[in-house]
Structure formats: structure tokens, C-alpha cells
C-alpha positions in Angstrom: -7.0 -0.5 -26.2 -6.2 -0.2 -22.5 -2.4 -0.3 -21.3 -0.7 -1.0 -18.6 -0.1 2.5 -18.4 -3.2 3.7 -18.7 -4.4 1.7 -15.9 -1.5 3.0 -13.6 -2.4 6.4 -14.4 -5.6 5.2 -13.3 -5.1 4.1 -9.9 -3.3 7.5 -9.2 -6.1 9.8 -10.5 -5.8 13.4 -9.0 -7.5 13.3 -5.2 -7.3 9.3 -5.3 -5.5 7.0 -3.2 -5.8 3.4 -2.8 -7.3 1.0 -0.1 -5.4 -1.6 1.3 -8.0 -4.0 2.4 -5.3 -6.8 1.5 -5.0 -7.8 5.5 -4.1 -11.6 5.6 -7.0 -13.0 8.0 -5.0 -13.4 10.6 -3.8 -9.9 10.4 -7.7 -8.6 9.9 -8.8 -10.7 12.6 -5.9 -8.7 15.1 -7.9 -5.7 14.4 -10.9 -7.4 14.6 -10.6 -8.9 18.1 -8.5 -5.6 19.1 -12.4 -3.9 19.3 -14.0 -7.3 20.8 -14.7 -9.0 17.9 -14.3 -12.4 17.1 -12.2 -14.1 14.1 -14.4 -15.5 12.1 -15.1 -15.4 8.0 -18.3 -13.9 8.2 -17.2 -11.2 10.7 -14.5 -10.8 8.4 -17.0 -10.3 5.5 -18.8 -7.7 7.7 -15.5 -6.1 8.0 -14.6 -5.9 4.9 -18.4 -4.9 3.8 -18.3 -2.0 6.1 -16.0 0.1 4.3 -16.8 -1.1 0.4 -19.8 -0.4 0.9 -19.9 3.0 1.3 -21.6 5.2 -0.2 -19.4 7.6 -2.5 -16.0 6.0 -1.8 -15.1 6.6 -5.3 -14.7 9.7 -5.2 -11.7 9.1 -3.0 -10.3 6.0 -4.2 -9.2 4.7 -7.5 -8.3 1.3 -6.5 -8.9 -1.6 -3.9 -6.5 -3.6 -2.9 -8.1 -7.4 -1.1 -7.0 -10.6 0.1 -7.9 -13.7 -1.6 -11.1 -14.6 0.6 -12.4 -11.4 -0.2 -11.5 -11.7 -3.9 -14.3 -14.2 -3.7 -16.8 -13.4 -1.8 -20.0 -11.7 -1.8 -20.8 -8.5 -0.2 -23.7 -8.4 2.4 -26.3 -7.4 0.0 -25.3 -10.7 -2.1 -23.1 -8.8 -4.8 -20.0 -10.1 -5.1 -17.1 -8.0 -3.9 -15.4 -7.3 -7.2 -18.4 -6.3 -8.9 -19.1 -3.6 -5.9 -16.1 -2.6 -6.9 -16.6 -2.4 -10.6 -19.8 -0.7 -10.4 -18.1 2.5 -8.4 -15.6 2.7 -11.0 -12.9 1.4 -8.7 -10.2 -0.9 -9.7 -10.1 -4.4 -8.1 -6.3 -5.1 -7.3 -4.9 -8.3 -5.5 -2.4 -9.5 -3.0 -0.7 -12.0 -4.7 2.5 -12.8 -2.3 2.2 -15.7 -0.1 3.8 -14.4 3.4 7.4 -14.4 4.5 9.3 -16.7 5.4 13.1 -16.7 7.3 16.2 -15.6 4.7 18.1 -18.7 5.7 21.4 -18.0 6.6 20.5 -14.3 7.5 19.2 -14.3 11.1 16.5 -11.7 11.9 15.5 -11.2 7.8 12.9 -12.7 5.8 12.2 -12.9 1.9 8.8 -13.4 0.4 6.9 -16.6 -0.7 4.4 -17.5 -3.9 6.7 -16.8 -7.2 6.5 -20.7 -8.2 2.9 -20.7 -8.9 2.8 -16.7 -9.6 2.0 -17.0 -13.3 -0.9 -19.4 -12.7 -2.7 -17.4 -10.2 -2.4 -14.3 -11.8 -3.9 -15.7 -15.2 -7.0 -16.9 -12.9 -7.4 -13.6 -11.0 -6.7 -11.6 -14.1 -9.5 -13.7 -15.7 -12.0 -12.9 -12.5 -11.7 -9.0 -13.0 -8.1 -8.2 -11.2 -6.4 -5.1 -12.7 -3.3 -4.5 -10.7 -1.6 -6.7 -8.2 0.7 -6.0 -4.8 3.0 -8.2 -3.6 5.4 -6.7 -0.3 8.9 -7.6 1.2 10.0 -6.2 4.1 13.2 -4.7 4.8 14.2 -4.7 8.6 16.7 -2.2 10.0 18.6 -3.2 13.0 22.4 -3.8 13.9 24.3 -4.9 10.7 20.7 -5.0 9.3 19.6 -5.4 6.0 21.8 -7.1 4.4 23.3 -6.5 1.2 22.3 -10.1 0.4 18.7 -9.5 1.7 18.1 -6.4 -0.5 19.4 -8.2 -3.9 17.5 -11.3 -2.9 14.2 -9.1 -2.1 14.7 -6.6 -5.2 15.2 -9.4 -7.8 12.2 -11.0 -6.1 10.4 -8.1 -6.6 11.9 -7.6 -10.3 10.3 -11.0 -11.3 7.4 -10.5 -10.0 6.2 -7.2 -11.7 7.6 -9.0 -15.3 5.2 -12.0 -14.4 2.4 -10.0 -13.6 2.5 -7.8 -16.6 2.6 -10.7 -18.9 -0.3 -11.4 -17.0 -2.2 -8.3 -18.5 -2.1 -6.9 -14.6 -0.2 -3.0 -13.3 2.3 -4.7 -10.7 2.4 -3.1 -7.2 5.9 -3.0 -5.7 5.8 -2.7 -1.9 9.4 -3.2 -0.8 9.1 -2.2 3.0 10.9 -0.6 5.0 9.3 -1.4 8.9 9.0 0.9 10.9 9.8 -1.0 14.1 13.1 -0.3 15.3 15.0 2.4 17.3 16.7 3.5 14.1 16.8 7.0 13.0 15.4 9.3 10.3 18.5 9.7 9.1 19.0 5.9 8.4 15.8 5.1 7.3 16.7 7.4 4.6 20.1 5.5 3.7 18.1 2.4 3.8 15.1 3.8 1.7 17.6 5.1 -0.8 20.0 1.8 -1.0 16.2 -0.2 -1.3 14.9 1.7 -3.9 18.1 2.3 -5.8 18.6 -1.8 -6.2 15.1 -2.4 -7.3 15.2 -0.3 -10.3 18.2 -1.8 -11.4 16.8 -5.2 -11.3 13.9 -3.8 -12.5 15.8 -2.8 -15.6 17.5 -6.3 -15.9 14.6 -8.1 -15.8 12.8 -6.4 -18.5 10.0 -4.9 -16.6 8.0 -2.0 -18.1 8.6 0.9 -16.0 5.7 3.2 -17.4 3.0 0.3 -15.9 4.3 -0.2 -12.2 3.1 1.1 -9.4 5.7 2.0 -6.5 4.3 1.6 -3.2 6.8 2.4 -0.5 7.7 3.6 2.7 8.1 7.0 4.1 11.7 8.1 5.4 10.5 8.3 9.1 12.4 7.6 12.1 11.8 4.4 14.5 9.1 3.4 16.3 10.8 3.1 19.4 13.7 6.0 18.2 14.6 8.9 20.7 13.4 11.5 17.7 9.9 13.3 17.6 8.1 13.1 14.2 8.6 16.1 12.4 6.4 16.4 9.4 8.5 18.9 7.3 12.0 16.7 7.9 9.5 13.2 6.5 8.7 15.6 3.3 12.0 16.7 2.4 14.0 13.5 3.1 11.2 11.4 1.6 10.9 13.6 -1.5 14.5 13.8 -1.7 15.0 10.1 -1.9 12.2 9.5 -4.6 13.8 12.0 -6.9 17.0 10.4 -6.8 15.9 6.9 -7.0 13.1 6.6 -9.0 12.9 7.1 -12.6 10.5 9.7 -14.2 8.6 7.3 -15.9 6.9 5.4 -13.1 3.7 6.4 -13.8 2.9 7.2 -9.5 4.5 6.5 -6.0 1.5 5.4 -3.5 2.8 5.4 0.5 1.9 2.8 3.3 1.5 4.1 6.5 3.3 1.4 7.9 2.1 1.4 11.4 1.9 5.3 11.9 -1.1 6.3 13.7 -3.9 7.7 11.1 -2.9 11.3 11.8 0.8 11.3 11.2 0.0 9.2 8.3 -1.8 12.0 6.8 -0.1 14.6 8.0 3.4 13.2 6.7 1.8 12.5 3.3 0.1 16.3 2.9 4.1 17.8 3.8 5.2 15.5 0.9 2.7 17.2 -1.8 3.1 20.5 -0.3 6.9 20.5 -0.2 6.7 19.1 -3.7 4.8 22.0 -4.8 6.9 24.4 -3.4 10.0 23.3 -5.0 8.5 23.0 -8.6 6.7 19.4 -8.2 7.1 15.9 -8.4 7.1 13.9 -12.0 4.9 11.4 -10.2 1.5 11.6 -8.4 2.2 10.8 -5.0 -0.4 9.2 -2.6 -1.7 7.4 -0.4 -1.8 3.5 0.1 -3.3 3.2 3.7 -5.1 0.3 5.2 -5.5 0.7 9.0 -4.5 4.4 8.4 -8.1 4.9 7.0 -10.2 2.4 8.4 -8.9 1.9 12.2 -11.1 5.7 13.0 -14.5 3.3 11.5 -13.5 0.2 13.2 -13.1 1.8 16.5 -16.3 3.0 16.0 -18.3 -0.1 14.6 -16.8 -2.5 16.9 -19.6 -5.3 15.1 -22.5 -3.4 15.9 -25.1 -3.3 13.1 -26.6 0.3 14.8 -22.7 2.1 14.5 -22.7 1.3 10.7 -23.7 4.8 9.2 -21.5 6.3 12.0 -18.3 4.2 11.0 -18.7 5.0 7.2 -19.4 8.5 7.6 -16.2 8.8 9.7 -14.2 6.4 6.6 -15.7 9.3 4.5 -13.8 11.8 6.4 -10.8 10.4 7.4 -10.9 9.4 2.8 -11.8 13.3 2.1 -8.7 14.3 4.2 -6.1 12.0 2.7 -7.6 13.3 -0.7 -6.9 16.2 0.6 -3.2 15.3 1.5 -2.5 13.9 -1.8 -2.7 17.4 -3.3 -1.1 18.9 -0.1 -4.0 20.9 0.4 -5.3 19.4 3.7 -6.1 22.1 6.5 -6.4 19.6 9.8 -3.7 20.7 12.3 
């Protein structure tokens, strides 16, 4: 019989990361019309066809992470989506939140929708071939910001959400946030990360969720978008790695990482510092990797921009940029 764990363990196999291809379609069609394409479903379907599609993906990733409309549709070639996926030995996840909306009271933070009807729809994607589900809060930083009230709120949100979902039969993704938008620094990123990560584990705990079949999928401890602080790779391993140890327990089966608006480089880069600085100082008790949506796909899309005579280009550069954060997730990768 298959576990929860087991299926964790899964999506975290050595050299394997996970696409997100979970973008809402308004937030797929910003990247669409970015390279002069329109927003439409079936451009969206090409979209998301591009990079399922390709040949040998699995080698790379373990899991798949879509948005409802794709959960549902077919695949150019008339197969439908989650049986592509099935067929490559990749697990079909879900994003089951329903968007943010204002943490009234709390100007400037947000909380995340969909736990009333939660248990419903994770019964009928569970029953359409869903293994593992993600559902995201976001965490702003900012003057007197988060909260306390705004952590608790988001953490027990995201307690009752993983205990739903594994009643469901699904692994629960945790994404609690942490944006990178912000002139904050490194150094508070971290005490944010930490005060995050440290709450959710405790509500985990309370609300009876199995830690050994969870997925953590969560930020790296980078400075600001907009901070007066250069990115420097070996700092984002050793505050990052220091934060996860004392944090998370040992029995999360892995920790996967968004790139959370880092370009597709520093993405990479940040995540193959994290493995090797693990490795140097004895290891990590969890896999940790990657969790990427426009880290891996934006090199393709830029060059596909719609056109049906870029295709083979675009997925043999989604096979590179794939074989380097492979790569990374060992903290083997050479690029420089």
C-alpha cells in the first residue's frame, strides 16, 4: 500500500524537483502577453503543452504542479493533461487555494481563500488522479509588517489545510511565502523566515497533521527586491540552511524552494550553494529542491513566444535550464 510518505519521498527523488505550472490564468496570461501573446484558453493550453510535453522531462521532475483549467484539459495531441503526466511517471499535484484576499483589520496583508469547500474538491481531484496538493499564503515584510496576527492566522490556515488534504488521501504542499518585494534585508528575511516557519510547525502539531507526508515549500532567506544589498549566493546558503535546521523537524520527508521572483540564474545558483553548503557541513535530513515555475520555463517562453517553428528550440532550452537545477539539487552544478 502507498503512503503518504511514500509519495512525498517521491516527489523529492534524488535529481528531481517539481514544476510549478500552477499559474492562475491571469498570472499565465502576464507571461504570456509579456512575449506578445494573447490571453486566451487555447494559447494558454499551448503554453502549458509546450513544456509537458517534452520529451524526457522526467528525468528531471518528480512532480507537476497545475491550475484547475489545466487539471482538465487535454494536451495538444488530445491526451489529457494528467494522463501525460502519468505516463512519464510524474506525479500530478494541484493548486487547491482560491487567491488572497485583504486580512481585514490588517492594512497591507492578506490571508488565503478556499478552506470552506476544501474537503469537497480535494475528494473530486483526488478521485481524477491528484497525488499531492499546494496551497500558498504570502507573508509581506514592510514597516511593522507581518503581523503577529497575520502569521497565526496564515499558519493555522495552513495547519488545516494539510489535515484536510491528507484525509483526502493527497501529500499537502505548504507554501507559506515570504515575498520578495520589499527593501528589507537579508538579515530580516531570515527573522521573518524563522518566526514563519517556527509558528507553522506548531500549528501543525496542534492540528494533528502527519508530519512524515508534507511537503515544505518555502522561501529562500534573500534580501529585497529593491534592498541596497547585492545577492551573495554563499550568505542565501548558510542563512537559509540555518533557518531550516532550526525550524523544521527531521521528519518532513523534503523542503522544495520557490524562486519567488529571482531571475532563473540566481534561482539556481542560490539553490546549488544550499546543497553544497549542506554537504560540506555533514548534510541536511531532508532533500532539498527545487519548486520553480517561471525560474524554469521563462528561458523557453522567451524563446517560443507562440510560434509553432521555435517549439523544439524552447524545449530543448526547458531541458537545460531542468538538467541544471538537477544539477543544483545535489549542489553539483558547474554554470558560473
Amino acid at each position: 500500500m502507498t503512503t503518504l510518505n511514500d509519495i512525498a519521498r517521491q516527489m523529492v527523488a534524488p535529481g528531481k524537483g517539481i514544476l510549478a505550472a500552477d499559474e492562475s490564468n491571469g498570472s499565465a496570461g502576464k507571461r504570456l502577453e509579456a512575449v506578445g501573446i494573447a490571453n486566451t484558453p487555447e494559447n494558454r493550453r499551448a503554453y502549458r503543452d509546450l513544456f509537458l510535453r517534452t520529451d524526457g522531462i522526467e528525468r528531471f521532475i518528480a512532480g507537476v504542479i497545475l491550475y484547475d483549467e489545466t487539471f482538465h484539459q487535454e494536451a495538444l495531441d488530445g491526451t489529457p493533461f494528467v494522463a501525460l503526466l502519468q505516463d512519464k511517471g510524474i506525479l500530478p499535484g494541484i493548486k487547491v487555494d482560491l487567491g488572497l484576499a485583504d486580512f481585514n483589520g490588517f492594512p497591507g496583508e492578506e490571508v488565503t481563500r478556499g478552506l470552506d469547500t476544501l474537503a469537497e474538491r480535494c475528494a473530486d481531484y483526488a478521485a481524477a488522479g491528484a497525488r499531492f496538493t499546494k496551497w500558498r499564503n504570502v507573508i509581506h515584510i514592510g514597516d511593522n509588517l507581518p503581523t503577529p496576527e497575520l502569521i497565526h492566522t496564515n499558519t493555522i490556515t495552513l495547519a488545516r489545510y494539510a489535515r484536510i488534504v491528507q484525509d483526502a488521501g493527497m501529500v499537502p504542499m505548504l507554501e507559506p511565502e515570504v515575498l520578495l518585494t520589499g527593501t528589507h534585508s537579508l538579515a530580516r528575511a531570515a527573522d521573518v523566515t524563522q518566526r514563519v516557519l517556527s509558528e507553522l510547525f506548531y500549528q501543525c502539531t496542534r492540528y494533528r497533521v502527519d508530519l512524515s507526508g508534507i511537503i515544505l515549500k518555502t522561501s529562500m532567506v534573500v534580501p529585497g527586491a529593491d534592498a541596497d544589498e547585492t545577492m551573495d549566493h554563499a550568505t542565501v546558503a548558510r542563512e537559509t540552511l540555518r533557518i531550516l535546521t532550526e525550524t523544521v523537524p527531521t521528519e518532513v520527508p523534503g523542503v522544495v524552494f520557490l524562486s519567488g521572483g529571482q531571475s532563473a540564474r540566481d534561482a539556481r545558483m542560490n539553490l546549488n550553494a544550499i546543497n553544497h553548503h549542506a554537504t560540506e557541513t555533514g548534510g541536511a535530513p531532508w532533500p532539498l529542491t527545487f519548486s520553480f515555475a517561471r525560474a524554469l520555463q521563462g528561458p523557453a517562453l522567451e524563446i517560443w513566444r507562440g510560434d509553432e517553428t521555435r517549439v523544439s528550440a524552447a524545449r530543448e532550452e526547458f531541458r537545460r535550464v531542468l538538467a541544471l537545477n538537477s544539477a543544483a539539487s545535489t549542489g553539483t552544478m558547474q554554470e558560473t
